[in-house]
C-alpha positions in Angstrom: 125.2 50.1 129.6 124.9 47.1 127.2 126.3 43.7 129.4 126.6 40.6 128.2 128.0 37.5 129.9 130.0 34.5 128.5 129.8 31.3 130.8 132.7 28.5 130.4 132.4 25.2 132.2 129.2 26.0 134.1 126.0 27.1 133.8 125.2 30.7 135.8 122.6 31.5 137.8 120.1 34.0 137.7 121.3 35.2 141.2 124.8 35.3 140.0 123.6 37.2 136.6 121.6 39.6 138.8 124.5 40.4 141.3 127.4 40.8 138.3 125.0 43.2 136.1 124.3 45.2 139.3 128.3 45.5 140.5 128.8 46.5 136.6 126.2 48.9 136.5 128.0 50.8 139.2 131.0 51.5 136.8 128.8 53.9 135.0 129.2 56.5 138.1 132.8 56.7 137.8 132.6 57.4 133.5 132.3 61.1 132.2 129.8 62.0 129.5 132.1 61.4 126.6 132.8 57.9 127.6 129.4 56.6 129.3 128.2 57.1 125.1 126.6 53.3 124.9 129.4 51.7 126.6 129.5 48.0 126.2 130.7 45.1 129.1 131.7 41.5 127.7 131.9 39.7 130.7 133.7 36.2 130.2 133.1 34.1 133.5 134.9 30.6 133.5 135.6 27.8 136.1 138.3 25.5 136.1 138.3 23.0 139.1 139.1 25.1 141.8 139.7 28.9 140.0 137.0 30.9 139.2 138.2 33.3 136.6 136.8 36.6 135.4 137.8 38.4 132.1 136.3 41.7 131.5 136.8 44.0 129.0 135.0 47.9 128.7 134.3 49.2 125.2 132.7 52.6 124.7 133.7 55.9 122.3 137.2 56.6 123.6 138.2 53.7 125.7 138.9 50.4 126.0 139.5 48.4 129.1 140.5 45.0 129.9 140.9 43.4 133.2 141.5 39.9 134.9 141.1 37.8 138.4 140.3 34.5 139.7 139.9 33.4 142.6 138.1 30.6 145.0 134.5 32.3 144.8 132.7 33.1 141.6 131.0 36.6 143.8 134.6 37.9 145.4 136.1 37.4 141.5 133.6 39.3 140.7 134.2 41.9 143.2 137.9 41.6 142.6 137.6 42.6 139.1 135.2 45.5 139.5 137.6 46.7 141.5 140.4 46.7 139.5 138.4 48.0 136.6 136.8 50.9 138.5 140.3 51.9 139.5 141.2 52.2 135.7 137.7 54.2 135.1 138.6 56.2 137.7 142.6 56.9 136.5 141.2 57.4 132.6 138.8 60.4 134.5 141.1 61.9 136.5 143.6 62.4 133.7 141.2 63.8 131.9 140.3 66.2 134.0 143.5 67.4 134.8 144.1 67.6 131.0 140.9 70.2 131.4 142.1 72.1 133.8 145.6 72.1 132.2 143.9 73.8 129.1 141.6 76.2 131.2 144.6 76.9 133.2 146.4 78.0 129.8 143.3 80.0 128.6 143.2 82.3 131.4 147.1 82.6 131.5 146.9 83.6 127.8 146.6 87.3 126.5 142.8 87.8 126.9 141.4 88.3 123.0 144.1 86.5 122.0 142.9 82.5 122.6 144.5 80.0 120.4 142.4 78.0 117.5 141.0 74.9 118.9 142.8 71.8 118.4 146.1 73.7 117.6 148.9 73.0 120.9 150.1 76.4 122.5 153.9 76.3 122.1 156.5 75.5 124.8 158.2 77.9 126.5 161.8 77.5 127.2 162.5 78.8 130.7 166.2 78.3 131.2 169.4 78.2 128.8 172.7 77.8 129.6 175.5 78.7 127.7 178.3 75.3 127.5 181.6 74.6 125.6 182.1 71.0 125.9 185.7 70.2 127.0 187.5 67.7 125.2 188.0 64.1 126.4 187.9 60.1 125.7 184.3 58.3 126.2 185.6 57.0 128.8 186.5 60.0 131.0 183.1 61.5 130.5 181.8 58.1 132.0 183.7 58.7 135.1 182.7 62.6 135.0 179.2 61.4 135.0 179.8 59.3 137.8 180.4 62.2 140.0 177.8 64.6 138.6 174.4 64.7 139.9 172.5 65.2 136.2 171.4 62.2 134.2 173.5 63.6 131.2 176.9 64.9 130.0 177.5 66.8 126.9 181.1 66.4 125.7 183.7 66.7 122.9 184.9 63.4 122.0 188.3 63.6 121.5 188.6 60.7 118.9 186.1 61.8 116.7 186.4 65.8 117.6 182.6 65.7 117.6 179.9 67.0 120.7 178.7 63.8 122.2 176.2 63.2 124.5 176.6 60.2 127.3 174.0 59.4 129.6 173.2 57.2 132.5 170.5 54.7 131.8 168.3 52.5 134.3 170.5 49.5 134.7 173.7 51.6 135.9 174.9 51.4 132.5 175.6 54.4 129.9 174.4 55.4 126.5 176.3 57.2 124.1 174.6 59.9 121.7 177.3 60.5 118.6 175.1 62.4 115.9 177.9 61.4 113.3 177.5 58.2 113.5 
């Protein structure tokens, strides 16, 4: 792993240099083989009266991480930013993996002899259908139907318009209206 070390508003020591590229080294652990590829570390260290600031940012084939702390102690902002950029190494792995098993899961559920080119998606498989005539009524009796309905969404025929609307209930308690005619 290439590290390299930007000081702002004081001069490092060799101790301090020698305990950050050691912590560092330790992210390589936690990286899989596509990603540990010559990975590079910009450390930027800075102090600024009584904050001692850390800004780190990861670099290697397929990633790119950032992260940020200060605190009181040059060595625990350190820490605290390993920390918080293992944790990201470690999230990035983890999807991947279940990504991996996701598509060995696939390839063994798959007719044998019959495997899917590489790169190409297999297709989604729809598991439930239901069949729905939209009643007729205002926007804002759907509103209140949705109210009392336990689904996110309500498919309806406006009766203004005479056209299949779709309301649904957004994250602030407030609606959304889906009129493909408009």
């Amino acid at each position: 792993m290439n590290i390299s070390f930007t000081f702002k508003n004081f001069e490092a020591s060799e101790h301090l240099k020698n305990y950050a590229r050691t912590r560092f080294e330790k992210l390589m652990k936690y990286m899989d083989e596509d990603s540990a590829h010559n990975p590079e570390l910009q450390v930027n260290l800075a102090v600024e009266k009584f904050r001692h600031m850390a800004d780190v940012a990861l670099s290697a084939n397929d990633l790119h991480l950032t992260a940020f702390e200060e605190s009181e102690d040059m060595y625990s902002t350190i820490d605290l930013v390993l920390d918080k950029l293992g944790v990201q190494v470690r999230k990035l792995r983890e999807k991947k993996k279940s990504r991996r098993r996701k598509v060995q899961k696939d390839m063994r559920g798959s007719e044998a002899g019959a495997l899917e080119p590489e790169g190409v998606e297999p297709e989604e498989i729809i598991v439930e259908a239901e069949k729905f005539s939209p009643k007729p009524m205002s926007v804002e009796e759907a509103a209140m139907q949705l109210d009392n309905l336990k689904y996110g969404f309500l498919v309806f025929l406006n009766a203004q318009t005479e056209r299949v609307n779709v309301i649904y209930r957004r994250k602030k308690s407030d609606y959304g209206l889906i009129d493909p005619g408009m």
